[in-house]
N, C-alpha and C positions, 0 to 999 in steps of 0.2 A: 155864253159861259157854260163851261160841262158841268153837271148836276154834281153834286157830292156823292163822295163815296167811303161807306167807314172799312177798315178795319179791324176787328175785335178778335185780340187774343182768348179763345174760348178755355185752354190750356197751357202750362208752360214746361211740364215735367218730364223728365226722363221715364223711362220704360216700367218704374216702379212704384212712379210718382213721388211726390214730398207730401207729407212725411213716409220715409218708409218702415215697411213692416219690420219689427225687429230691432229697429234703431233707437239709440238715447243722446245721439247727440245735441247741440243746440239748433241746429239747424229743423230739427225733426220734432222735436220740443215747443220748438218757436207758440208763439200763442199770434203773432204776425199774419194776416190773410196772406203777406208777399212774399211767405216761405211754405202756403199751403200749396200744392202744384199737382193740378189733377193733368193727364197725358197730355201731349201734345198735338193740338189743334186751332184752327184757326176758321173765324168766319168771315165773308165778304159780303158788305149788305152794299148791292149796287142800284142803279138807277131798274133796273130789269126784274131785280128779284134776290135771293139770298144764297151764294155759294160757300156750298161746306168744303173745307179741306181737312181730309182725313177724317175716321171716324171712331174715336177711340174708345175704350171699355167704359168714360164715362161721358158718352155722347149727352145722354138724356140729360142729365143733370146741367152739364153744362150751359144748352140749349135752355131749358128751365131756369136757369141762374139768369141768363142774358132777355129773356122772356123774347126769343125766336121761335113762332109758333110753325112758323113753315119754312121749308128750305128748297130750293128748284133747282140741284143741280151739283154735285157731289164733284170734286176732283181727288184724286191719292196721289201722294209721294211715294209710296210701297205700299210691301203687303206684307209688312212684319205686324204682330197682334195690337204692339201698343197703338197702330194706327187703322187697327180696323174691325175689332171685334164689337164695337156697337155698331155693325150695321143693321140689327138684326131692329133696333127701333127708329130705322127709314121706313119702317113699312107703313107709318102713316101719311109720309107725305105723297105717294101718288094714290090714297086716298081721298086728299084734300085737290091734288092736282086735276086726276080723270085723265092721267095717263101713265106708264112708267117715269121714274125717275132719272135723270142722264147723270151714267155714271163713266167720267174721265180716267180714264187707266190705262198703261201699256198692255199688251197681251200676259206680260209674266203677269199681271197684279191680278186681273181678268183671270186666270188659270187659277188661282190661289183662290180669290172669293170664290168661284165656283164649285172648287173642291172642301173649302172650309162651309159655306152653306148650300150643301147641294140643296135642300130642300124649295128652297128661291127660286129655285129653276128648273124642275120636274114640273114639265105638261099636265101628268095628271092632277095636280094641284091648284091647276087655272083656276079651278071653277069654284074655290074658293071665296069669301065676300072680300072686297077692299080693306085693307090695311093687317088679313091674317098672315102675310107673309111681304116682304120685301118685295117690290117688283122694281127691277132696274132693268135699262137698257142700257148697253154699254160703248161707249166712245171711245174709240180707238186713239191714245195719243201715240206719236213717233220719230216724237222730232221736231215736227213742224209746229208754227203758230197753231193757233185754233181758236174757235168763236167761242163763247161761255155768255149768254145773257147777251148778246151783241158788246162785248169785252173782248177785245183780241189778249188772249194768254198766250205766253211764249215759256214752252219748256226748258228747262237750264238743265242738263244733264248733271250727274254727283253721283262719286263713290263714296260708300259707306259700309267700310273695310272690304269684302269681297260682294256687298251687293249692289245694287243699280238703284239709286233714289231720282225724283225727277224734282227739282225745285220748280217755280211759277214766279214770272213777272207779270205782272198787270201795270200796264203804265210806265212810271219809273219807281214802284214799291219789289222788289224781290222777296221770295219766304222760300228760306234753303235749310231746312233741319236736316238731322240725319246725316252727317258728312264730314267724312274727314279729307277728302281731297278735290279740288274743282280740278276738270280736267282743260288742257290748254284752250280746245274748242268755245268751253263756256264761261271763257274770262270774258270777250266781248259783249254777251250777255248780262253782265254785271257794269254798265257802263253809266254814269250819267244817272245813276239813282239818284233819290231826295230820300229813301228809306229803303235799309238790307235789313229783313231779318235771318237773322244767323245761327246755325247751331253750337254751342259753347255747353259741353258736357259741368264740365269741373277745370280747379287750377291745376291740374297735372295731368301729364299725354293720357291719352287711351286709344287703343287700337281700333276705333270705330267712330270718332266722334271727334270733333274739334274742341281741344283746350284751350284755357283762357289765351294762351300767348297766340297761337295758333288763331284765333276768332281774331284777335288783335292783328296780327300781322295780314289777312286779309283785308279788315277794314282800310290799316292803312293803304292798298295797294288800291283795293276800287275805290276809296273816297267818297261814301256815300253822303251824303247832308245830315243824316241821323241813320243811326244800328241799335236795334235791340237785340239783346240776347234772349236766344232759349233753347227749349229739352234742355234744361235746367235740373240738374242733380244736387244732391242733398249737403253737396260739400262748398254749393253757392247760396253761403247767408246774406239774404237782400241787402239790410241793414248795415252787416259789417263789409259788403264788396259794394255796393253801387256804387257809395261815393269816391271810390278809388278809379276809377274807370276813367279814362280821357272823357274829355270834351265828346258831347255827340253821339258817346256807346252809353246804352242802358238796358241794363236786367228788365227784361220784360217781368209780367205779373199776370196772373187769371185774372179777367175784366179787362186790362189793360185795353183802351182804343187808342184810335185814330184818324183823321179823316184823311182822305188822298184825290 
């Protein structure tokens, strides 16, 4: 029998999180932990070790909420800020490890970190102690499957308005935020899940991001056995939308698991 595996929504929120700043609506109001929505991220505790997905401005906390003291092994969906500005407290874990940390990224994403923390990666900095700066070593995704903890992941290509997101299947679980379009190639990809999660902005279009109808109309085509929603915006109150949902779709939450 294969070992269990959790899933743990670490985040569920759109790029400004819930509540946001400036706002009085109900949703933003809410006194509900399942209308609190720090960015969007996601952790994988497998038989091997713990993979992060994405690293967002409220990493630490997050991690700290879930009481995951160590992480071996980082993947990105992009290199927009809401998924990757805490990277800057990874620098503990290949302290803890005794070696860089593997960090999964296309070349564009790879090009971004390293112009956003150049510091990470100036030579003269080596000689630094363990954990005063980020040490990653980076992994080239392109396409193809690839190892993660002895886990074969398979990259799902996604547009997300005019940029390049890369979703990940592990198994038959998908995690596809950031997208408003699947392109024909990576409908096959999406085949035969038992859980898609899905990005579902708000109930009305937007030009980068998948609406409720739009998240619905995918569900129904892949058929997955269970959909949760998220990057979850402030205009999806837990309370008043979950229970309108079909059968089998549900608004994800911060904490939310699962096992696969």
């Amino acid at each position: 029998m294969a070992a269990e595996r959790k899933f743990i929504f670490l985040g569920t929120g759109t790029s400004v999180g819930v509540p946001m700043l400036g706002c009085d609506c109900d949703t933003c109001r809410s006194s509900s932990p399942k209308n609190h929505r720090y960015r969007s991220s996601v952790l994988l505790q497998l038989p091997r070790g713990n993979v992060l997905i994405d690293t967002g401005p409220e990493m630490r906390l997050q991690l700290l909420r879930e009481r995951i003291g160590l992480v071996h092994a980082v993947l990105y969906t992009h290199y927009h800020a809401d998924h990757t500005m805490g990277l800057d407290d990874l620098r503990l874990f290949p302290r803890y490890l005794g070696e860089s940390l593997p960090a999964y990224c296309t070349h564009e994403v790879e090009e971004v970190i390293r112009r956003t923390f150049p510091y990470a990666f100036q030579p003269e900095l080596a000689h630094l102690p363990p954990g005063s700066i980020p040490r990653l070593v980076f992994r080239r995704i392109d396409g193809r499957p690839f190892e993660v903890l002895d886990e074969k992941v398979t990259p799902i290509p996604l547009v997300h308005a005019r940029f390049d997101v890369m979703g990940f299947r592990i198994d038959n679980v998908a995690y596809c935020t950031d997208v408003n379009e699947i392109p024909d190639g990576s409908w096959p990809l999406l085949e035969g899940l038992d859980v898609l999660v899905l990005d579902c902005l708000r109930p009305k279009p937007h030009p980068a991001h998948f609406c409720l109808q739009e998240s619905l109309a995918v569900v129904a085509r892949v058929r997955p056995k269970q959909t949760y929603l998220t990057h979850l915006g402030h205009e999806m109150h837990y309370e008043r939308m979950n229970h309108t949902l079909p059968k089998g779709v549900e608004m994800a939450y911060d904490g939310l698991q699962f096992t696969f």
